[in-house]
C-alpha positions as CSV (number, residue, x, y, z in Angstrom):
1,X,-15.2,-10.5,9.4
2,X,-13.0,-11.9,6.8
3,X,-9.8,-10.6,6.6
4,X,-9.3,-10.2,2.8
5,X,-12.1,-8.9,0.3
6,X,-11.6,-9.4,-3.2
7,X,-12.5,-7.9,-6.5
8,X,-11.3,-10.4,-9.7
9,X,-10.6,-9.0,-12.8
10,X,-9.3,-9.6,-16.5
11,X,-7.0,-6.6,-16.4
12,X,-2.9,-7.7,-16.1
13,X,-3.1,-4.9,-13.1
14,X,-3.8,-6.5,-9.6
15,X,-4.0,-3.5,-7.3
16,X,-3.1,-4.3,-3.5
17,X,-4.8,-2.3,-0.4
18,X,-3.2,-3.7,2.5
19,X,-3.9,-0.4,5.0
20,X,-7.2,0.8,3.9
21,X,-9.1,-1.5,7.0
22,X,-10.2,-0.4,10.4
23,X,-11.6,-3.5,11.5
24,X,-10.5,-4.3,15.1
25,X,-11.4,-7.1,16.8
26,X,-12.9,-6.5,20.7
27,X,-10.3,-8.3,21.9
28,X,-7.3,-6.3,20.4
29,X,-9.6,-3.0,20.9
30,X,-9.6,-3.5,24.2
31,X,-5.9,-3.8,24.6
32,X,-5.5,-0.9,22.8
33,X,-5.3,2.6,24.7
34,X,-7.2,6.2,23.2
35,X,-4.6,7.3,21.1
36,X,-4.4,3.4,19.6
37,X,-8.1,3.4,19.3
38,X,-7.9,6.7,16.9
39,X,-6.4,4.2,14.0
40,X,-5.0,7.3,13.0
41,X,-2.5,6.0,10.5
42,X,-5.1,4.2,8.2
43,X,-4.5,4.6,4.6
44,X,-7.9,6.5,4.4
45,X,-10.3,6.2,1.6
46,X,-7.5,5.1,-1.0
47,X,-10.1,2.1,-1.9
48,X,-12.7,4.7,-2.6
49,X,-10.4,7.0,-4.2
50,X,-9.0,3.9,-6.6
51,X,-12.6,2.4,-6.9
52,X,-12.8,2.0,-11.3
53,X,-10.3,4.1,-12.5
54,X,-9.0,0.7,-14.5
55,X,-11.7,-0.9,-16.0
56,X,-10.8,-5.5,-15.1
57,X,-8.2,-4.4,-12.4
58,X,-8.3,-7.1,-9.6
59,X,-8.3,-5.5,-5.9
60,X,-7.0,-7.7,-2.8
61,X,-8.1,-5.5,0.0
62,X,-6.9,-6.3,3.9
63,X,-10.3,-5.7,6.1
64,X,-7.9,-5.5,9.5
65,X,-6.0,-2.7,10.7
66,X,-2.8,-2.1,10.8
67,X,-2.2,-1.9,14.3
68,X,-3.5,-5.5,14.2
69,X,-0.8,-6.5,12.1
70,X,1.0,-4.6,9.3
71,X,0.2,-6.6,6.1
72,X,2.9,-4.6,4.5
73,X,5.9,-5.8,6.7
74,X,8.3,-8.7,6.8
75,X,6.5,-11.5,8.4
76,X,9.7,-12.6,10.3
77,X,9.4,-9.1,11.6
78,X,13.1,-7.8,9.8
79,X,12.7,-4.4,9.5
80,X,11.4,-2.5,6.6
81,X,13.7,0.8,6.9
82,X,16.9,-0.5,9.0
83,X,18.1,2.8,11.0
84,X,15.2,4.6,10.4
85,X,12.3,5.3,12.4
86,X,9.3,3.3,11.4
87,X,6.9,0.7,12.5
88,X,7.0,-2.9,12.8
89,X,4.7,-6.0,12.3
90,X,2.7,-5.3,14.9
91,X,2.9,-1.6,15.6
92,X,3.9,-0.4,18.9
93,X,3.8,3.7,18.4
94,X,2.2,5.7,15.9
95,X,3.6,7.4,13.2
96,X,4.4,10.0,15.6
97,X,6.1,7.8,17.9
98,X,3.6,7.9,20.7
99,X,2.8,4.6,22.7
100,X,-0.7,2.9,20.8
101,X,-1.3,-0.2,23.6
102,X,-2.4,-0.6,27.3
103,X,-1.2,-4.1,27.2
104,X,1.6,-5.1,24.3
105,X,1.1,-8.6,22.3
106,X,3.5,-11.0,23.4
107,X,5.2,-13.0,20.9
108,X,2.7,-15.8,21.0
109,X,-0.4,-13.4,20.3
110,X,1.9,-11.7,17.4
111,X,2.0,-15.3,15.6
112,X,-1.8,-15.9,16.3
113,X,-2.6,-12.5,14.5
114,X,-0.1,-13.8,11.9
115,X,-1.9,-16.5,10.9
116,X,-5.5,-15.4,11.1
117,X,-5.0,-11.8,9.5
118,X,-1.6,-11.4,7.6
119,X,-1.0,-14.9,6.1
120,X,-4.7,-15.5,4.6
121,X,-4.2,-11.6,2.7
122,X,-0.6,-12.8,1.4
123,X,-2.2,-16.3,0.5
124,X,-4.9,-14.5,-1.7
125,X,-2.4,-11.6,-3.1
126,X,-0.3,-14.2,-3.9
127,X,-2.9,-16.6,-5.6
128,X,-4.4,-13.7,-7.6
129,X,-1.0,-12.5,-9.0
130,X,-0.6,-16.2,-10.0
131,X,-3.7,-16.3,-11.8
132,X,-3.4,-12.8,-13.6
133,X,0.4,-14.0,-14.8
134,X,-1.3,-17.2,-16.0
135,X,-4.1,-15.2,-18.1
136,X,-1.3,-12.7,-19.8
137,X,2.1,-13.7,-19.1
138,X,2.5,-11.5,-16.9
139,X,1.0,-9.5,-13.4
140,X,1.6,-5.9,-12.5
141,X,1.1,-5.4,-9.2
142,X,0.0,-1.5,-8.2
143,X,0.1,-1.3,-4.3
144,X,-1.8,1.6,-3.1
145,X,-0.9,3.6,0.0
146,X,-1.1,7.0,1.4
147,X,0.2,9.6,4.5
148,X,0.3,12.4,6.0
149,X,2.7,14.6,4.5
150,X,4.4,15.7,7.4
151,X,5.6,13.6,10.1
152,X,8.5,14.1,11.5
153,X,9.0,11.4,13.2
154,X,9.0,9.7,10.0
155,X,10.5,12.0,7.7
156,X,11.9,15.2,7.7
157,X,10.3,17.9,5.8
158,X,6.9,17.8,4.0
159,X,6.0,14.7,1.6
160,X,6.1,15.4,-2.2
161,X,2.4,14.5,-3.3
162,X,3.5,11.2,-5.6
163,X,6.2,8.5,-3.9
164,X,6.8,5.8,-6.0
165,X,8.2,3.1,-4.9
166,X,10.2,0.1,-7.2
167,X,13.2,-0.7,-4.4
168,X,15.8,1.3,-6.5
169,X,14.5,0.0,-9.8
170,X,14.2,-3.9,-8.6
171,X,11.0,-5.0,-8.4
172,X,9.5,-3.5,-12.0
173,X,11.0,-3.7,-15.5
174,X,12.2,-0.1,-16.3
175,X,9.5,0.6,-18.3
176,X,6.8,0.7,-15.8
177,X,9.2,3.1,-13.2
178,X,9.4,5.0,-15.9
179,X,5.3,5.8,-17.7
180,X,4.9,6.1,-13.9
181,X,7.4,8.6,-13.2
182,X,6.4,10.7,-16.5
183,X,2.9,10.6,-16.0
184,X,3.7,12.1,-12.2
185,X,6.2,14.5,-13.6
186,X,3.4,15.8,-16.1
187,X,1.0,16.3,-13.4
188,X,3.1,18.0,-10.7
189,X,6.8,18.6,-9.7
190,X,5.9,17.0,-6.8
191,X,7.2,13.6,-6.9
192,X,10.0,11.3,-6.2
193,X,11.0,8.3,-7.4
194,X,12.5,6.2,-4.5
195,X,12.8,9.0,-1.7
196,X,11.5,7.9,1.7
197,X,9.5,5.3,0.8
198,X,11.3,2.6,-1.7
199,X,8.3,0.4,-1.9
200,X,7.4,-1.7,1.5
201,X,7.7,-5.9,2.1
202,X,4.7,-6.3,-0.1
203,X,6.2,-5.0,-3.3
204,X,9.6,-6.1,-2.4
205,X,8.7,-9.7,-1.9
206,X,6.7,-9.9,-4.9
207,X,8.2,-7.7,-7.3
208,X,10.4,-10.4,-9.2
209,X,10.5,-9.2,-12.8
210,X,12.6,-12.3,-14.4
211,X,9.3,-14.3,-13.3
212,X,6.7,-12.1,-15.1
213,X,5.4,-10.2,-11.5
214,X,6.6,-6.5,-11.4
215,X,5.7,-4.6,-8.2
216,X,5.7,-0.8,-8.0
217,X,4.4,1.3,-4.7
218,X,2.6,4.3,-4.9
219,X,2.5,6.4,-1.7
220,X,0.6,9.5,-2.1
221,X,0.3,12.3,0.2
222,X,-3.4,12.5,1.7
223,X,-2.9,16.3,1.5
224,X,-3.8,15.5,-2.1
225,X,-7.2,13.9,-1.8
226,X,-8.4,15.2,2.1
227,X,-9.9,17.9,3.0
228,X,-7.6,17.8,6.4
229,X,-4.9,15.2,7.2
230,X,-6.8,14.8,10.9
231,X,-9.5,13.9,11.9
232,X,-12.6,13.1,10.9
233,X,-10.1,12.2,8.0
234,X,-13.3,13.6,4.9
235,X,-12.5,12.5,1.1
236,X,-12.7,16.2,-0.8
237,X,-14.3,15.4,-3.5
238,X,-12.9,18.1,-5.7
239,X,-9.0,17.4,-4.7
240,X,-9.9,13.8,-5.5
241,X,-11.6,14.2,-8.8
242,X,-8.6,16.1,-9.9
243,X,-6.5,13.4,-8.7
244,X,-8.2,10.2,-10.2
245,X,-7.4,11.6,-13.6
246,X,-3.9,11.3,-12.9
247,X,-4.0,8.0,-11.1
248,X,-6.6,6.5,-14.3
249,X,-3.7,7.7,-16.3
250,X,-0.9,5.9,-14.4
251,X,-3.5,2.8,-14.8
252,X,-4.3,2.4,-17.9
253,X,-0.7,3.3,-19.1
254,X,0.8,0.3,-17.3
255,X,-2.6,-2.3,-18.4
256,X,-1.7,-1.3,-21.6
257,X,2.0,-2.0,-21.6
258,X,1.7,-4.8,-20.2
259,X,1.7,-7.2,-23.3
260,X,6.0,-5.7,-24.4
261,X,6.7,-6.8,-21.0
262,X,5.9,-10.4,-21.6
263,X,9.2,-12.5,-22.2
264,X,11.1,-9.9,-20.6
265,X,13.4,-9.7,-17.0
């Protein structure tokens, strides 16, 4: 299977999926143990729930799990949250801390995952924020995530439904933090701008405003769009539909602005 899929578009907005994937190859399966083989902590359905709400968007979709490799950590394997419990390149626990592997990749296999899984979905990323900046001046990238809303190993507390993500305000022009703050703040108090989740490697690496790419991160709570957050992990339909309004709206909002932020850092 190939490990990116993508969708080009004439839209400024590039939306990145990098934990949506459950593939798993036999080999890695097998070295996986039961709890590991759940893939619990898959962003579930967010392609499905993102599918045309922005008419040209361009999608760069990761096919491979994250327990394969995290395409949405530091490829040196830095840490994303330094202090804080989280998970690393190549996962070790689950979100809940518990032990994923019967037999842990060395460092060896860790590089060989690398560069068959995480480089070739950085390589394309990369290329199609390129040629979106080269069509408009300028690239917005929108990566989509989501969670369960309570995990304490992760976070104390329950999740607020919207976490945006811009790394304190660094990786977007002001503008965009902002429409996407207002359009969460008109659709629920729950929402936080740079709380737990400040935007992962993905848009921290290639948020670089002075160059024309703004990043921003969007981690929703899958309270929001699942019927349960466990297993068997079903899209509601009805949470969902409510949902895509507000997530259309965040869209098109930013496509839209996207011609004032040309010329800009």
């Amino acid at each position: 299977m190939t490990p990116v899929e993508i969708m080009q578009g004439d839209s400024p907005v590039v939306l990145g999926l990098p934990h949506t994937g459950t593939f798993v190859p036999d080999d890695i399966h097998a070295a996986l143990n039961a709890r590991g083989r759940e893939l619990a902590d898959t962003d579930w359905h967010i392609h499905t729930l993102y599918d045309g709400l922005l008419a040209g968007a361009t999608t760069v979709r990761a096919t491979f799990h994250r327990y394969v490799i995290d395409a949405n950590r530091d490829p040196s394997g830095t840490s994303l949250y330094p202090g804080q419990n989280t998970t690393g390149l190549v996962p070790l626990t689950d979100f809940d801390g518990h032990d994923i592997w019967q037999t842990e990749p060395d460092s060896a296999e860790i590089e060989r995952r690398r560069l068959a899984f995480h480089a070739p979905y950085h390589a394309a990323l990369q290329a199609e924020l390129e040629r979106v900046r080269a069509r408009h001046g300028v690239a917005i990238l929108y990566d989509c995530h989501s969670i369960r809303s309570d995990i304490p190993f992760l976070f104390d507390g329950t999740l607020p439904d919207f976490n945006i993500g811009t790394d304190m305000g660094r990786t977007c022009a002001p503008q965009i933090e902002a429409a996407t703050v207002a359009v969460c703040a008109a659709a629920t108090q729950s929402h936080v701008l740079n709380g737990r989740f400040k935007g992962g490697w993905t848009t921290r690496h290639y948020g670089q405003p002075e160059t024309g790419i703004h990043a921003i991160q969007m981690e929703l709570a899958q309270s929001t769009y699942l019927t349960d957050e466990a297993a068997p992990w079903t899209y509601d339909a009805t949470k969902s539909r409510a949902l895509r309004i507000h997530l259309q709206d965040i869209l098109t909002t930013l496509a839209e602005m996207a011609p004032q932020l040309k010329g800009t850092s």
